[in-house]
N, C-alpha and C positions, 0 to 999 in steps of 0.2 A: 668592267661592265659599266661602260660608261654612254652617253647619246645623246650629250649635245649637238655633236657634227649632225645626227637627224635633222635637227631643226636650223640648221645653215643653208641660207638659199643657194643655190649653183653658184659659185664663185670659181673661175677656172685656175686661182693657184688653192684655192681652200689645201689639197692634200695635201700640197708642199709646203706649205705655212705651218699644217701641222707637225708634218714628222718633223722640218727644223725644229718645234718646242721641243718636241717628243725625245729630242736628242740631246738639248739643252738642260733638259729634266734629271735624261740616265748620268749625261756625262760630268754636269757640273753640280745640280742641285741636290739631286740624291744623296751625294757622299758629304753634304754638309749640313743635312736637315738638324740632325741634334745638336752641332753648334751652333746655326741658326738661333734654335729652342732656347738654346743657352747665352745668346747676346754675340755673335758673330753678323754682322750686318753686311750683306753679301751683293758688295757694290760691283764685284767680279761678272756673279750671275745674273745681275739685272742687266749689267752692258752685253751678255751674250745671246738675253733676252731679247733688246733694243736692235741688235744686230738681226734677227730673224723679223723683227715687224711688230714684234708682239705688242710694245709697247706704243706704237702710232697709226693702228690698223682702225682706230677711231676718228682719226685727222683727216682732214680735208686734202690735203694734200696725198694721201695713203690710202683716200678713196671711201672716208666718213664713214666704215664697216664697225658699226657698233659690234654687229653681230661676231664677227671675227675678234674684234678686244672681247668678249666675256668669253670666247671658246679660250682663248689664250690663257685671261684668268681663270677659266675653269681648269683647266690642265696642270694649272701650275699648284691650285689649293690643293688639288685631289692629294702632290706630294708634300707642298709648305703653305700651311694659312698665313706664314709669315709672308713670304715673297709676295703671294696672289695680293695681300696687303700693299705692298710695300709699291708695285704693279699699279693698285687704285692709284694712289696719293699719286705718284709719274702720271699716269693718264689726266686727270683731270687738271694737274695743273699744267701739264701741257694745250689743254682745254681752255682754259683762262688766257693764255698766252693768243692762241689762234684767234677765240673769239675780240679780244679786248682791241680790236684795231688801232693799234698803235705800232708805227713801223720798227720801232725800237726793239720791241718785244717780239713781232713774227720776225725779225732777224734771226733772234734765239732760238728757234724752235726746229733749227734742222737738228741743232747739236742736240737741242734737251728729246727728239726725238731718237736720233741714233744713238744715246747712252755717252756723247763724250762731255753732256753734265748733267746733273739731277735734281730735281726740285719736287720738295712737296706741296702739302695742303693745309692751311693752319684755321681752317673756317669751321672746327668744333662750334667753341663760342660763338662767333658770328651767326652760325646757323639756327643757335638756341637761342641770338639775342632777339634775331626778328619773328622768331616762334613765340615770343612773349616769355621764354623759360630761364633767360639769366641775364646778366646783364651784357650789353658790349667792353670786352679791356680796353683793348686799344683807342686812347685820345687822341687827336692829330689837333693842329692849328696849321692855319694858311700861313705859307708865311714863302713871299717872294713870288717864282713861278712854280712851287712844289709844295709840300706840307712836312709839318715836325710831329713826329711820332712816338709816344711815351707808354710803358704800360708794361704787364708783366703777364705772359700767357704760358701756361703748361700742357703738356701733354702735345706737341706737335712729331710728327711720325715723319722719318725718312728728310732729313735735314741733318748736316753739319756743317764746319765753318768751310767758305768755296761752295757750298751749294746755295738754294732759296727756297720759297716759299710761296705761294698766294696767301696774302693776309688782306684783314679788314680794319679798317680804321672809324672812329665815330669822330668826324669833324664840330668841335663844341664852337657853340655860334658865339659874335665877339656881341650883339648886344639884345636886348630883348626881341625885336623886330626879326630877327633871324632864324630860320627852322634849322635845328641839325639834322648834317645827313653824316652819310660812309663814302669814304674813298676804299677802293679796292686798287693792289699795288702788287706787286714782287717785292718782297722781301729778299734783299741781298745779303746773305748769313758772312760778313768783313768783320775787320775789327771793331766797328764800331759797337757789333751788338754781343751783348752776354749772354752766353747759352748756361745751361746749370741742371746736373744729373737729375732725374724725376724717380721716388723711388722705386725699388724695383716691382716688376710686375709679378704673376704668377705662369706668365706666356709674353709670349709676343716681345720678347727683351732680345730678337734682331734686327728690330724694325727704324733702331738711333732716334731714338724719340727723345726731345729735352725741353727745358722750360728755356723761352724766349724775355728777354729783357730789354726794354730799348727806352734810352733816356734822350731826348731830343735826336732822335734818328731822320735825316732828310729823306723823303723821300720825290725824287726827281721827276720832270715830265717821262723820261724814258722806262719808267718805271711802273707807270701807272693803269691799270688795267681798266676801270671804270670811275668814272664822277657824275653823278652818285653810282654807287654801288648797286641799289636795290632791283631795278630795273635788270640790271643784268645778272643778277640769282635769279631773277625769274627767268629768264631765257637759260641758265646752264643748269637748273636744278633739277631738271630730271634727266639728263644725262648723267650730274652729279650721283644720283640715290641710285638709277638703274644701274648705274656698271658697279654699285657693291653686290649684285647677284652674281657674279662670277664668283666670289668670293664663297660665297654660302652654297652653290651650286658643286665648284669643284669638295668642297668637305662631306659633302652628301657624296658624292660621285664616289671619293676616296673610302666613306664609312660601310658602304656597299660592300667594294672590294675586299676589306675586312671583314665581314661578317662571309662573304663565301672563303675565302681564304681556309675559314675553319667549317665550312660546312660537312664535310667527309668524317672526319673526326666527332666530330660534337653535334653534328645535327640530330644524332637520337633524344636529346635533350633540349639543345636551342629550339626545336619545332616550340616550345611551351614560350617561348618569350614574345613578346610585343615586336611589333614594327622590321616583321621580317625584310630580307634581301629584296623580296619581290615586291613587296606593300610597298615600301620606301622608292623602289626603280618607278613606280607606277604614277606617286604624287612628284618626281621629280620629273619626270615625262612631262607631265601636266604642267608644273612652274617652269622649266624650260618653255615651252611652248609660248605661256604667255609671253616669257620675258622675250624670246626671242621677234615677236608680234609688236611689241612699244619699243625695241631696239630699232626699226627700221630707220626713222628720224628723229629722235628725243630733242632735239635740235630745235624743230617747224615743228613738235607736234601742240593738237590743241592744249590749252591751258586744261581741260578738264580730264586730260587723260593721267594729268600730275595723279591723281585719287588712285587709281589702275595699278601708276609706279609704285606709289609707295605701299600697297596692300602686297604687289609681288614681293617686294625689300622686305616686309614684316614678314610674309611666308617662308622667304625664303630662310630668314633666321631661326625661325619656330622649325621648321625643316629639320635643320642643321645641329638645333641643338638635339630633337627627339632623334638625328641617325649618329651622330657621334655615340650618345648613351647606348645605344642599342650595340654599337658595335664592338662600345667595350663589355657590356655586358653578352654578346657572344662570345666574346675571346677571352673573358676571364681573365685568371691571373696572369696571362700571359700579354693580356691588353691593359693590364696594369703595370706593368715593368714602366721603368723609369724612359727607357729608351722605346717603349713602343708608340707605334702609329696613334693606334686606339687613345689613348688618356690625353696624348700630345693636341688630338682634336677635338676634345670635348674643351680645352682651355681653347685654343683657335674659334671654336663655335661660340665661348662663352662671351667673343670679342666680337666677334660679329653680332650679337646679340645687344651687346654696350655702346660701341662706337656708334659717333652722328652719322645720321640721324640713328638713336635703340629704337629696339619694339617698344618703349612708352613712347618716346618721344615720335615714333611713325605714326602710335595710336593717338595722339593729342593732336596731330597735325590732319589726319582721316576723320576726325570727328571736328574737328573747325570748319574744314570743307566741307563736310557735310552740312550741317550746321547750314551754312553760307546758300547752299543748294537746296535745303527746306524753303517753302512758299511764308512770305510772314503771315 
């Protein structure tokens, strides 16, 4: 019971984009979801992913279909919030790459599109540093034609050694006179850098997330995505926030199907709980809709529709967490098993809910703009 393809404008492969996921779902991801759950990082089904579109149907080159990446992520959370995850961090730093006009880097991006290499997203921190909510890790100094990069960051998603990352640097100025800014870069995950276990999670331990270490690590012209940085987080940041609605959208989509799953059975009794099948189809109706209405161009769109993105991204995770709950509490002990759907999304939704940008952190960000948008 799912209806984001509703809100997909006429695209004439839209149905064949879909059933290839539909099939990448039954035939590859399905039979691995609870090792997934359990730290299998499933670099097999994201390249069979990559292979159908799914993962560069946001690219310019693929025809800039926002709309088309969150139907993709949505299809894929309904079965794993790991993948649909795993999906973001691939998309947007292939996003970085596109945007950063540098030939060096759109070289890279047939391959980091069709899955034959993978990179993530390492701009947690970064994101909260220019929210005013933590500090910047990464130091850089100039040094030559590139910069040397020091600093220790945890919790980066879908990266190991051979793959990379979009990361962010705070260039510290050589003397008073000087403003510091951020260089934005690819991180090239060689020998030179130390990755190191992060402990473990309660979910989401398929996604090869580790802490990042780098003691004078160069980082090269060919490497470099923006100088300064900040200028162009403003131009990718709402594409960045809007495509985590896939994410939150397919777990909704998925918690649904769970709750009728057992409606034959148990519906003499489930009528008494909260946030039925139908209530829940009705407000995701609704957040699809939006979302799929700011998906047109996140690219060109105005600076003020940023407020719009990020109030969808907050709904969508409040969403996600009230249908996860409801569906294991439809399903009961049966959606308490270790291996079932049910409990597996309520941890998926608990992550959507935490990751940058959380619902605090969307609600600190909606009330500065706002703020900013009052007459003094």
């Amino acid at each position: 019971m799912t209806s984001l393809n509703i809100h997909i404008e006429q695209h004439p492969h839209a149905d064949q984009f879909l059933t290839k996921i539909k099939s990448v779902i039954q035939e590859k991801l399905l039979p691995k979801v609870q090792s997934i759950d359990e730290g299998y990082y499933p670099l097999d089904v994201m390249q069979a992913l990559a292979q159908t579109g799914a993962l560069s149907a946001h690219l310019n080159m693929y025809g800039s279909r926002y709309d088309l990446a969150l139907l993709a992520m949505h299809e894929v959370g309904k079965t794993c919030g790991s993948t649909a995850f795993l999906m973001w961090c691939h998309m947007v730093c292939g996003l970085y790459m596109q945007e950063s006009n540098n030939p060096a880097l759109i070289a890279r991006l047939k391959d980091h599109s069709e899955g034959n290499s993978f990179g993530g997203t390492a701009l947690s921190n970064p994101m909260k540093a220019f929210a005013g909510i933590e500090k910047m890790v990464f130091k850089a100094k100039k040094v030559g034609d590139g910069y040397e990069v020091s600093g220790t960051l945890p919790w980066v998603s879908h990266i190991q050694y051979g793959q990379y990352c979009g990361a962010i640097a705070m260039v510290e100025p050589l003397n008073d006179q000087q403003e510091p800014y951020e260089i934005m870069f690819i991180l090239d995950l060689d020998e030179r850098v130390k990755l190191s276990q992060c402990p473990e999670f309660s979910g989401m331990e398929g996604t090869s997330t580790w802490r990042i270490n780098l003691d004078s690590y160069f980082v090269s012209p060919d490497q470099l995505i923006a100088v300064p940085a900040k200028p162009f987080i403003q131009k990718v940041k709402q594409a960045f926030v809007l495509l985590q609605a896939g994410m939150a959208s397919g777990l909704v989509a998925g918690s649904i199907d769970s709750i009728l799953e057992v409606r034959q059975p148990l519906g003499h009794v489930n009528q008494y709980l909260e946030d039925s099948a139908e209530q829940l189809q009705l407000e995701l109706d609704s957040l699809l809709s939006r979302v799929m209405s700011l998906a047109k161009q996140p690219l060109t769109a105005p600076a003020e529709a940023f407020l719009d993105v990020l109030d969808a991204r907050a709904e969508g995770a409040s969403l996600a967490l009230r249908a996860t709950q409801s569906a294991l509490l439809h399903q009961g002990a049966r959606g308490y098993l270790k291996t079932a759907a049910p409990q597996r999304r309520i941890r998926e939704a608990h992550f959507v809910a935490i990751v940058t940008p959380a619902i605090k952190h969307l609600r600190w960000e909606m009330q500065r703009l706002l703020k900013e948008e009052l007459p003094a």
